[in-house]
C-alpha positions in Angstrom: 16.2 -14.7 5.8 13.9 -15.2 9.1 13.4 -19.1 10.1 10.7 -20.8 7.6 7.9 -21.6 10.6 4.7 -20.5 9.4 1.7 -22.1 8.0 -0.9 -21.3 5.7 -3.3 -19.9 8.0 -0.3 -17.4 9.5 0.6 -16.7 6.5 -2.7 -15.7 6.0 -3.4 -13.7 8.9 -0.3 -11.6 8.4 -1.1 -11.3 4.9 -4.5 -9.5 6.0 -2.9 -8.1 8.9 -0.5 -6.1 6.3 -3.1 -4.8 4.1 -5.1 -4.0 6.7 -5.2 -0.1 8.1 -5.5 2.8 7.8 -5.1 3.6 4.4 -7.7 0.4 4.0 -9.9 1.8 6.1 -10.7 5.6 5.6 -9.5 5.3 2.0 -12.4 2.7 1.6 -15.2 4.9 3.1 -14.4 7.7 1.6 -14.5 6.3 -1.9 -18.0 4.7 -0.6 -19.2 8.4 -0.4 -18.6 8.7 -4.2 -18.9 5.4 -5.7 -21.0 3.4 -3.4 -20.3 -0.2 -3.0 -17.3 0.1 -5.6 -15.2 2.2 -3.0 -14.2 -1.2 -1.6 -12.1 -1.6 -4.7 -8.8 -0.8 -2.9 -9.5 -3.9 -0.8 -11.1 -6.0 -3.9 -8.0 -4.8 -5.9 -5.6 -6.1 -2.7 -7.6 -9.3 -2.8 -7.1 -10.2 -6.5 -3.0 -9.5 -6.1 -3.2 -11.9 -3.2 -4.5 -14.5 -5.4 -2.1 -13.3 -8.5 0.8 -13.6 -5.3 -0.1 -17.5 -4.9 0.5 -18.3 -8.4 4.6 -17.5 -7.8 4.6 -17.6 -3.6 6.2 -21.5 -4.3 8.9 -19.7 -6.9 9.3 -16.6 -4.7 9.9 -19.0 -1.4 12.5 -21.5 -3.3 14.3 -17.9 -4.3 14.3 -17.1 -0.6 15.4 -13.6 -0.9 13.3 -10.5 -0.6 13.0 -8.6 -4.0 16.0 -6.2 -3.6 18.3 -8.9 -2.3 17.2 -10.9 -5.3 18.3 -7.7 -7.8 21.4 -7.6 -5.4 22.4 -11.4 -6.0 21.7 -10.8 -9.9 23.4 -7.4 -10.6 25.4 -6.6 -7.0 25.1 -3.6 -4.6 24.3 -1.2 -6.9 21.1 -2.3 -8.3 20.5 -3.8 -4.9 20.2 0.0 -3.4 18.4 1.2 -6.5 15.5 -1.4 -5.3 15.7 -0.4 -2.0 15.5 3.6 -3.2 12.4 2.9 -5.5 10.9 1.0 -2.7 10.7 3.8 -0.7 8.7 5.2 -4.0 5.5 3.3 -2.6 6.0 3.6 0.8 6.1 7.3 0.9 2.6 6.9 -0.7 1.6 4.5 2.2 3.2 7.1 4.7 1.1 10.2 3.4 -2.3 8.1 3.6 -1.1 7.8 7.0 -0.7 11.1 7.6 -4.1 11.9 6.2 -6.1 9.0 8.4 -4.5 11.2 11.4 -5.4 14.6 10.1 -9.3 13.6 9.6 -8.6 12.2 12.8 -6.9 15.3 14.3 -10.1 17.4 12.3 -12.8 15.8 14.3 -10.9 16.9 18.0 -10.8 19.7 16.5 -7.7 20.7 15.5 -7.2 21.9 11.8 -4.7 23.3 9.5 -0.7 23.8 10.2 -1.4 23.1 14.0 -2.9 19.3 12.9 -0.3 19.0 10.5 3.3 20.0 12.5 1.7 18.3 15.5 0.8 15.0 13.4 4.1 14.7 12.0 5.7 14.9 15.2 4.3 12.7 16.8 4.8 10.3 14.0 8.6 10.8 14.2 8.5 10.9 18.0 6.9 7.0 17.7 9.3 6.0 14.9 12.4 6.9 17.2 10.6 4.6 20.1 10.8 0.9 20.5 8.0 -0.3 18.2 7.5 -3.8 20.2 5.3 -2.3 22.8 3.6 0.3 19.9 3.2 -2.6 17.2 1.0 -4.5 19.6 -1.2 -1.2 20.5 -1.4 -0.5 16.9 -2.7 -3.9 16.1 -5.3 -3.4 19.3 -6.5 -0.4 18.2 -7.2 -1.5 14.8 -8.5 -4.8 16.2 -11.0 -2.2 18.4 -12.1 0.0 15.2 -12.5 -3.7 13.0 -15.1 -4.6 16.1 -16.8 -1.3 16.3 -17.2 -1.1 12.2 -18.5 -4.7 12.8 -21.5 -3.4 15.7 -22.0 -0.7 13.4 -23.0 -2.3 10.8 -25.9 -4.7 12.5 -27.1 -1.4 14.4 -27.4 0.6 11.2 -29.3 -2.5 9.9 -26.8 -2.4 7.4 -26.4 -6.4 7.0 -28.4 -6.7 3.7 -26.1 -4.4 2.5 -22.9 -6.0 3.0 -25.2 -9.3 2.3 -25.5 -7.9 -1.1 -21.9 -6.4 -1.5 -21.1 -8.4 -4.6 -23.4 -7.9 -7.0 -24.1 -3.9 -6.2 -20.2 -4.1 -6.2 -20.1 -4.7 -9.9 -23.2 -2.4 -10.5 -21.3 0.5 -9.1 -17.9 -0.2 -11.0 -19.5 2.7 -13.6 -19.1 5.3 -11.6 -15.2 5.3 -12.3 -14.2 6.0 -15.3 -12.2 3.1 -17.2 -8.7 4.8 -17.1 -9.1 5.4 -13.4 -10.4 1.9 -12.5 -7.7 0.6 -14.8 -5.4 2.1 -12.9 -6.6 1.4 -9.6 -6.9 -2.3 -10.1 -3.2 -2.8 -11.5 -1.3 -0.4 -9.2 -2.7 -2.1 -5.9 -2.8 -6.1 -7.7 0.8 -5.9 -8.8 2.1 -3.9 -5.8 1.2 -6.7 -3.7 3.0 -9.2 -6.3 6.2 -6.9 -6.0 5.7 -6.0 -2.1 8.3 -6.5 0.1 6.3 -6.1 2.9 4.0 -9.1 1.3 7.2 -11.4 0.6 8.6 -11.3 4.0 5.6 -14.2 5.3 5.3 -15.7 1.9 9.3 -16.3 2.6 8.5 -17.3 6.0 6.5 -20.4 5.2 7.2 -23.5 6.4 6.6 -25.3 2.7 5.9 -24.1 -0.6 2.7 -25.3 -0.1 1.9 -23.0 3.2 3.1 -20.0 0.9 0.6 -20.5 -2.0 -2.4 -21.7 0.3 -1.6 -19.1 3.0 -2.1 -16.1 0.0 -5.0 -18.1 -1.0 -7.0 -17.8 2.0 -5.1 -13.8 2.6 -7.2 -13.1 -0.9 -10.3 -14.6 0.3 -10.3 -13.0 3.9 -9.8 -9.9 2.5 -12.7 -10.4 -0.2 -14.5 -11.2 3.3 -13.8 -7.6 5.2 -13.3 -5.7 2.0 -16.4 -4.0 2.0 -17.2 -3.7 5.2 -15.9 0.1 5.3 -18.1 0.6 1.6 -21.4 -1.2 3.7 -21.3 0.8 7.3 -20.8 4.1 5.2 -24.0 3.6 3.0 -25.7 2.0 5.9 -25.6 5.1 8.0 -25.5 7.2 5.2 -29.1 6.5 4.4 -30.1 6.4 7.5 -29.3 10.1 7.6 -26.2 9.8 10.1 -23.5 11.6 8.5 -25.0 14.9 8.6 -22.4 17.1 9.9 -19.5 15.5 7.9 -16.7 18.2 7.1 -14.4 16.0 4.9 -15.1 12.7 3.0 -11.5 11.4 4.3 -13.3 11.7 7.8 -16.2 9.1 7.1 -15.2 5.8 8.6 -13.7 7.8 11.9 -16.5 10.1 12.3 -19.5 7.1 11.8 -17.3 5.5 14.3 -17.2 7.8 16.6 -20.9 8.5 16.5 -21.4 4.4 17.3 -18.7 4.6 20.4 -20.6 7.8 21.7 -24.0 4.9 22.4 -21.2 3.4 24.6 -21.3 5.8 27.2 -19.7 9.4 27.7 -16.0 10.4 26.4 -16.4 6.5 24.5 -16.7 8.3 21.1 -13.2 10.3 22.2 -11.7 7.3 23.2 -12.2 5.9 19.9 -11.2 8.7 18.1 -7.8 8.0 20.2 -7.5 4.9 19.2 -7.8 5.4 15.7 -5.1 8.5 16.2 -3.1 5.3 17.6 -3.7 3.2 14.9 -2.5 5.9 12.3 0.5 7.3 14.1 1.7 4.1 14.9 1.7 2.7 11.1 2.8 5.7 10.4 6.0 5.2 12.6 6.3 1.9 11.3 6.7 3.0 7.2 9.1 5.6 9.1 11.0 3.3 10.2 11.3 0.8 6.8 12.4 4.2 4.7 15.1 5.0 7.3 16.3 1.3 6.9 16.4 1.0 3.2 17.7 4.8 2.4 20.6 3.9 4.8 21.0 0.5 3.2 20.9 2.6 -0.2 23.4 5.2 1.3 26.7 4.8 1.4 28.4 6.0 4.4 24.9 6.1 6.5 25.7 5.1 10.1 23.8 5.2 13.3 23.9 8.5 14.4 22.3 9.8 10.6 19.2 7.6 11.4 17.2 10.9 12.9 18.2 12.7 9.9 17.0 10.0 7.5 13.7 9.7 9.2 12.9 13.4 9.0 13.8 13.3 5.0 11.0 9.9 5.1 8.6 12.1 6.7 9.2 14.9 5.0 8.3 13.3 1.7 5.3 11.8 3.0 4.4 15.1 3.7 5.1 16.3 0.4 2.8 14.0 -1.2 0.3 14.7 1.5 0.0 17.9 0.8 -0.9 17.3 -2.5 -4.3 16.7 -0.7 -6.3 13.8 -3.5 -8.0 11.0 -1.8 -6.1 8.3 0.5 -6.5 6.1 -2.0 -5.5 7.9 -5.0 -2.1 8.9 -3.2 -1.1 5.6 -2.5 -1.9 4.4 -6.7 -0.3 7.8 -7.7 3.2 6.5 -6.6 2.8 3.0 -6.3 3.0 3.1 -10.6 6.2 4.7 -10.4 7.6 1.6 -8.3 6.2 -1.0 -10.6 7.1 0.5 -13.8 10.5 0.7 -12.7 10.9 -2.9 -11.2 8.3 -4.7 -12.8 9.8 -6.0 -16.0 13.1 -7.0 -14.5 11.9 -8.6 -11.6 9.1 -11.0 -14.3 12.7 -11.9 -15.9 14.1 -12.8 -12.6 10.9 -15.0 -11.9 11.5 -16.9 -14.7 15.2 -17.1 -14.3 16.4 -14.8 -16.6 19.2 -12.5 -15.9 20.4 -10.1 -18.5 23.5 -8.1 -18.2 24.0 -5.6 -15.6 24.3 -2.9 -17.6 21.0 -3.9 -19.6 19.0 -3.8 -15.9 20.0 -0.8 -15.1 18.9 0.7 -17.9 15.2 -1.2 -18.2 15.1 -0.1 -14.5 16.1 3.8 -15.1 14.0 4.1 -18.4 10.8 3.1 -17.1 11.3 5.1 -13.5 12.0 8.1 -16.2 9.0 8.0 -18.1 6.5 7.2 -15.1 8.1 10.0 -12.8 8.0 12.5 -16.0 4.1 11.2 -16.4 3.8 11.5 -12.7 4.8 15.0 -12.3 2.5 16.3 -15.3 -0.2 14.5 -13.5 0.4 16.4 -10.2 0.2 19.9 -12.7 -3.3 18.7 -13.7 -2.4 18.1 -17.3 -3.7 14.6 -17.6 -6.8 14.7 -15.5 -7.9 11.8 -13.9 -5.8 9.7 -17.2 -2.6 10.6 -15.1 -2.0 7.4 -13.3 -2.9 4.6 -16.1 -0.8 6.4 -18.4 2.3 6.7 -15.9 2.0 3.1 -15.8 1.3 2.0 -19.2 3.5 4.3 -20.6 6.7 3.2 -18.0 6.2 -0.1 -18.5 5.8 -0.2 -21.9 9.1 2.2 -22.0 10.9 -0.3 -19.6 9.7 -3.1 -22.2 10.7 -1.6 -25.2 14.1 -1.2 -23.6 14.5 -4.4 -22.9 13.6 -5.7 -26.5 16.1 -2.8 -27.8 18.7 -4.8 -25.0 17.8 -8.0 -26.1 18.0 -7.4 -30.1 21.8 -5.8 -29.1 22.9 -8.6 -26.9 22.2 -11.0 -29.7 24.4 -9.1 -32.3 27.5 -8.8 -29.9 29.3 -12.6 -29.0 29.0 -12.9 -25.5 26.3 -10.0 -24.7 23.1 -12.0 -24.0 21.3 -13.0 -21.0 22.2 -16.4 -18.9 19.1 -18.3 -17.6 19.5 -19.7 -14.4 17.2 -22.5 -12.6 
């Protein structure tokens, strides 16, 4: 565990830091283009499971562990890797919306099709074989650049009353989506960031249980803050008749950003276009890099000299589920339900200090990954519609639930069989 330094507002700056990108970003606007001030409910969704976080982040920081290290000191190794496996589940939905920020990107320089794609992966391997220190920091610049530029071009599309009048129009727009959908899109993103890795590592890092809970606090408000600020520039400059021209809705917050560089001066528009390219590729290495770790922690026998090897199988399923081509948004929720319905009841238990036998995880664990991966693939066939996601995670939780009871109403008829609570 890293050295417990941090206050609440670092904890809160990293929070936002961590939700903040690409996916954030261009996943935001686009959604603007079809549901208006309710296509900031990715970051509204992020916001709420910031503030669902705080209610635990004191429990979570006296546990001290990061959630697969926590199944690993309940149930040993192999549960351990199983966490770290299905973790790569999300990520691999984080990693394609990655890949799809740098293909609108890669579309408005004009490159298209396989040439954008093989040249877009590679260069996301390339940067997830470099040393990150020097990348991370031009990553965080270049989205730091992009966060100033949406900001300019907002007040010079007069768009301020908009975003002055986020909230309520907000909530008026919610009926665009249909229930199911918004359902979905609410729970996925709130409970990934209450089973997050990436989101326990600052909570862990507080200094106090106090800096934890107030630092996700503050995390959930910031975010409510810049939430819609993608949703406001894109109907900002949408009706003022800007976006004419617009090939691809996963290209709107790039391509209104380039057009408020290009007032800048000449070639400023292609600078910021590069920037962004930046911004994805380098995120993208970064998820690269996180699935190389855990599929070698989840391997045995991985060594050094596989790492390559395991990166090119991370990015080739990113790729996979990029090619499946729905909206940035709607990639990430489509796999992220897999994750929690596979983890989700177990690691409540472990929350609350219950640990039931090994055997009895495992088999929570596999049913509901079964049942949300069998929904999952039906979905990608187009049998469920837009119905697809909710029901992969109501129908995987409620599996991994049932199983559980079914565990629990066996343990109590066999001496010896049931769970141990520990403090």
């Amino acid at each position: 565990m890293s050295e417990r330094t941090l206050g609440s507002l670092q904890v809160a700056a990293l929070l936002v830091s961590a939700s903040y990108g690409i996916g954030f970003l261009f996943g935001s606007g686009e959604m603007a283009l079809m549901h208006g001030m309710a296509g900031s409910i990715y970051g509204v969704a992020t916001a709420v499971g910031m503030l669902v976080l705080a209610l635990f982040a004191s429990r979570l920081w006296r546990a001290g562990l990061p959630i697969w290290e926590m199944f690993g000191r309940a149930y040993g190794q192999r549960l351990q890797s199983a966490v770290a496996l299905l973790s790569i589940v999300w990520m691999s939905g984080v990693l394609a919306a990655q890949i799809q920020g740098g293909l609108a990107v890669a579309g408005l320089l004009g490159l298209s099709g396989p040439v954008a794609y093989g040249l877009v992966l590679t260069l996301i391997y390339i940067a997830s074989r470099l040393d990150l220190r020097f990348a991370s920091g031009l990553f965080a610049a270049c989205l730091v650049a992009s966060g100033l530029v949406l900001v300019y071009a907002l007040v010079a599309a007069n768009g301020v009353p908009i975003y002055a009048s986020a909230v309520p129009a907000f909530v008026q727009d919610l009926s665009s989506f249909k229930p199911t959908r918004l359902l979905a899109l609410v729970l996925a993103v709130g409970i990934l960031v209450c089973t997050g890795a990436d989101y326990h590592q600052f909570v862990l890092a507080a200094r106090r249980p106090r800096a934890a809970t107030f630092g996700c606090i503050l995390a959930g408000l910031g975010l409510l803050l810049i939430g819609f600020l993608p949703a406001a520039v894109v109907l900002a400059m949408d009706r003022a008749g800007s976006l004419h021209g617009l090939a691809d809705a996963k290209q709107v917050v790039p391509f209104a950003l380039a057009q408020v560089a290009g007032t800048f001066g000449t070639g400023a528009d292609k600078l910021l276009l590069g920037a962004l390219s930046a911004a994805a590729l380098g995120s993208g290495a970064a998820i690269v890099r996180a699935m190389t770790s855990a599929l070698a922690s989840a391997t045995p026998g991985a060594h050094r000299t596989s790492q390559p090897v395991l990166a090119a199988v991370s990015i080739a399923v990113g790729a996979a589920l990029a090619a499946r081509d729905q909206g940035i948004v709607d990639t990430m929720v489509s796999v992220n339900v897999i994750y929690i319905a596979s983890v989700g009841v177990v690691f409540a238990a472990l929350l609350r200090g219950i640990v039931v036998p090994v055997a009895h995880a495992g088999a929570i664990m596999a049913t509901g990954f079964s049942v949300a991966f069998a929904t999952y693939v039906a979905g990608w066939t187009g049998w469920l519609g837009e119905s697809a996601d909710i029901v992969s995670l109501v129908s995987g939780l409620g599996a991994s639930a049932t199983m559980a009871l079914c565990c629990a109403l066996y343990a109590n008829r066999v001496p010896g069989g049931g769970s141990s609570v520990r403090g």
